[in-house]
C-alpha positions as CSV (number, residue, x, y, z in Angstrom):
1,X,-72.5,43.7,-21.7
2,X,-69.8,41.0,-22.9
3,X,-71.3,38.6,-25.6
4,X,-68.3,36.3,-24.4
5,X,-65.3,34.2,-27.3
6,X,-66.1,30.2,-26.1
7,X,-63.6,27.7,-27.2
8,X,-64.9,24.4,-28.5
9,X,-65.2,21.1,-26.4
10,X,-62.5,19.8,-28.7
11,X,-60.1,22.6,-27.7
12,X,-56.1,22.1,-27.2
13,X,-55.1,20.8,-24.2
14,X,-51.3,22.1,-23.6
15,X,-49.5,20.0,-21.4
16,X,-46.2,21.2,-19.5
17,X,-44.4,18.6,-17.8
18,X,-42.7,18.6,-14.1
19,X,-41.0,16.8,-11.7
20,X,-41.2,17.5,-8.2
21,X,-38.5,18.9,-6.0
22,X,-37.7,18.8,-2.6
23,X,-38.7,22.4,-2.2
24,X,-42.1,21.9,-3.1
25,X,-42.9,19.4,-0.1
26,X,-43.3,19.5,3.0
27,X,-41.4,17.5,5.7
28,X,-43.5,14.4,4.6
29,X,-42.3,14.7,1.0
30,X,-46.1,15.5,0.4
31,X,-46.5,18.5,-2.0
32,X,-47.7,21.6,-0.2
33,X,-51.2,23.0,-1.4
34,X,-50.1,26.5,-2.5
35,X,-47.4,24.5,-4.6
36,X,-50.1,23.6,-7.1
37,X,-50.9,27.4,-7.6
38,X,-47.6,27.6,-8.6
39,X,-47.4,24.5,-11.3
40,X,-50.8,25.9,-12.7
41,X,-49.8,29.6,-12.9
42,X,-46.4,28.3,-14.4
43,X,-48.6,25.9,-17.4
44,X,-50.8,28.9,-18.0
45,X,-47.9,31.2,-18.8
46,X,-46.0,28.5,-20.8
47,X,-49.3,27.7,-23.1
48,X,-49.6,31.4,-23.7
49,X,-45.8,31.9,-24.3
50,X,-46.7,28.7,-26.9
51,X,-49.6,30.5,-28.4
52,X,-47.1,33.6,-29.2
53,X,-48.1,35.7,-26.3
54,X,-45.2,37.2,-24.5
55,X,-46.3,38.4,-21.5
56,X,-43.2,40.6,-20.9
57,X,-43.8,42.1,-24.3
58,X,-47.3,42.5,-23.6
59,X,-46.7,44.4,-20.2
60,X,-44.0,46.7,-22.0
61,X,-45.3,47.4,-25.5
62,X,-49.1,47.2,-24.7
63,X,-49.4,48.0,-20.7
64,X,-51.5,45.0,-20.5
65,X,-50.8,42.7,-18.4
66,X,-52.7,39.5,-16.4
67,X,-54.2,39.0,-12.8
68,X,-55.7,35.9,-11.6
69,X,-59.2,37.1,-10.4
70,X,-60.7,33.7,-9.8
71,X,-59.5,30.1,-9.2
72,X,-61.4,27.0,-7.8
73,X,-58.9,24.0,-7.0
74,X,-60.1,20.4,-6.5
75,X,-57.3,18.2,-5.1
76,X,-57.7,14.5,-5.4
77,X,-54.1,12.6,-4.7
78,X,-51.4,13.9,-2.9
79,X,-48.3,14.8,-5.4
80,X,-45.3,13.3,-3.7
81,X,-41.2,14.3,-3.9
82,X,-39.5,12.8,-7.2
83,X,-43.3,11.9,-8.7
84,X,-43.6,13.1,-12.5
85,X,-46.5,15.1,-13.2
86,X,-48.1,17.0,-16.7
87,X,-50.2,20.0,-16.1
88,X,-52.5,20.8,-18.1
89,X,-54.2,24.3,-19.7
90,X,-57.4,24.2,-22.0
91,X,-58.7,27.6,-22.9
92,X,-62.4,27.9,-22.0
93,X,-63.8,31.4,-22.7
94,X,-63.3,35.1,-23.4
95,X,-65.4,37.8,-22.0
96,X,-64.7,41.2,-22.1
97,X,-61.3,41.6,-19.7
98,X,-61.3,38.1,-18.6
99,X,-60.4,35.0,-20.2
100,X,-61.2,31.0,-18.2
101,X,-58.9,28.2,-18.6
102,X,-59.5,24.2,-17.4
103,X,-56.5,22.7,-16.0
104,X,-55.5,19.0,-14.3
105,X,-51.9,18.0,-12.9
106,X,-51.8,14.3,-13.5
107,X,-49.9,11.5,-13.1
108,X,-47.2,10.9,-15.7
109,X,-47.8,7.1,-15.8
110,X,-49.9,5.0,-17.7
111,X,-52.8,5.3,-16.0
112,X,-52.6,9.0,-15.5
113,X,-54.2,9.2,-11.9
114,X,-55.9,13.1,-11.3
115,X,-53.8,14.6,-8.8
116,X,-56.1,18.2,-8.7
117,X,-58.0,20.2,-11.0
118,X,-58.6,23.7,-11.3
119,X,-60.9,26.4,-13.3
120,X,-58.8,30.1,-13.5
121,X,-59.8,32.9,-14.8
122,X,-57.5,35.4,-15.7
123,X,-58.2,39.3,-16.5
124,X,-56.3,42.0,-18.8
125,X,-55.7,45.2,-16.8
126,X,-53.7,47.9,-17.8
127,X,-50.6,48.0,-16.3
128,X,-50.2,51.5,-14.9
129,X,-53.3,51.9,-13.4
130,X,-54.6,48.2,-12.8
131,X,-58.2,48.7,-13.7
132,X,-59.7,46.4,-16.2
133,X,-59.3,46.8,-19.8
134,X,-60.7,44.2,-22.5
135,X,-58.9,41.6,-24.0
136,X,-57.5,43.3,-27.3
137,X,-58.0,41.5,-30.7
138,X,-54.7,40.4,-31.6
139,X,-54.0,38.6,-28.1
140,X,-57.4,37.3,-28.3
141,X,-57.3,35.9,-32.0
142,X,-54.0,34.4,-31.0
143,X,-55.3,32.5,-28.1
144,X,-58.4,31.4,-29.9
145,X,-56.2,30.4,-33.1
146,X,-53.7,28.5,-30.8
147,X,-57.0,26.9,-28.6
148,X,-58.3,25.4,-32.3
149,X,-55.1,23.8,-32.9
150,X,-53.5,26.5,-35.0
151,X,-49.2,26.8,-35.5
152,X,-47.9,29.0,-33.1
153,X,-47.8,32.6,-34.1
154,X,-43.8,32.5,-33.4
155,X,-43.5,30.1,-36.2
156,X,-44.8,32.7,-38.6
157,X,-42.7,35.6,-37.5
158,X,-45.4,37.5,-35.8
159,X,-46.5,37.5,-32.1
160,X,-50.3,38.9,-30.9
161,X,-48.0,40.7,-28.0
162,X,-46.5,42.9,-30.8
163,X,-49.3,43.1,-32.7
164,X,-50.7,47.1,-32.4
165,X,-54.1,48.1,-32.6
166,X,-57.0,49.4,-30.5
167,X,-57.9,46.9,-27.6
168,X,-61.0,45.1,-28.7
């Protein structure tokens, strides 16, 4: 049984900003629901890249790789062609295989209307056989270390998807 990593309340919250296209709308210029999957997926994998997890790295030196095993999306406004937008990502948790993030896609304006909201959580499975594995240490320090504000691990020379060492 998984005695579970939590982040802090006061935990970074990356932000990845986008602009939408025309191929993310429908014929209303309105963007289409499973868009938003996308524009989260795409902020998770940029705040890990920014944490000093490279995921091709990962898959290729490690086997490890991520699924998305659970996601709850709450939209509130309707994202619109040209409309400027930050994502968000705030890690939450870690237990065992899976790790939680928080995320928003707001309004890039002053007052920074809530377009949606989500909750993800993400597992480590090995990439051969696709079964479960825990989170190893290195990738897990390095999320919890970037989570509490720490320099990326690219700035020091060293990434946690290089890093060797039993999974955790």
């Amino acid at each position: 049984m998984s005695t579970g990593v939590a982040a802090s309340d006061a935990a970074r919250v990356f932000e990845w900003p986008i602009r939408v296209y025309w191929e993310d709308t429908d014929a209303g210029g309105v963007v289409y629901h499973s868009i938003y999957l996308n524009y989260f997926e795409r902020c998770r994998s940029e705040y890990l890249r920014a944490a000093g997890v490279f995921q091709r790295e990962l898959r290729e030196q490690q086997g490890i790789q991520f699924v998305v095993v659970d996601m709850n999306v709450r939209w509130a406004r309707a994202a619109q062609y040209d409309d400027q937008l930050v994502v968000t990502a705030q890690y939450v948790e870690t237990r065992g295989a899976t790790c939680t993030f928080r995320q928003t896609i707001h309004r890039n304006t002053v007052d920074g209307e809530v377009v949606a909201t989500a909750e993800c959580r993400a597992a480590t499975i090995d990439a051969r056989s696709l079964r479960p594995v825990r989170m190893p240490k290195a990738l897990l320090a390095a999320m919890e270390a970037y989570s509490a504000g720490a320099t990326a691990p690219e700035a020091t020379g060293t990434t946690a998807s290089s890093a060797t060492g039993a999974n955790a």
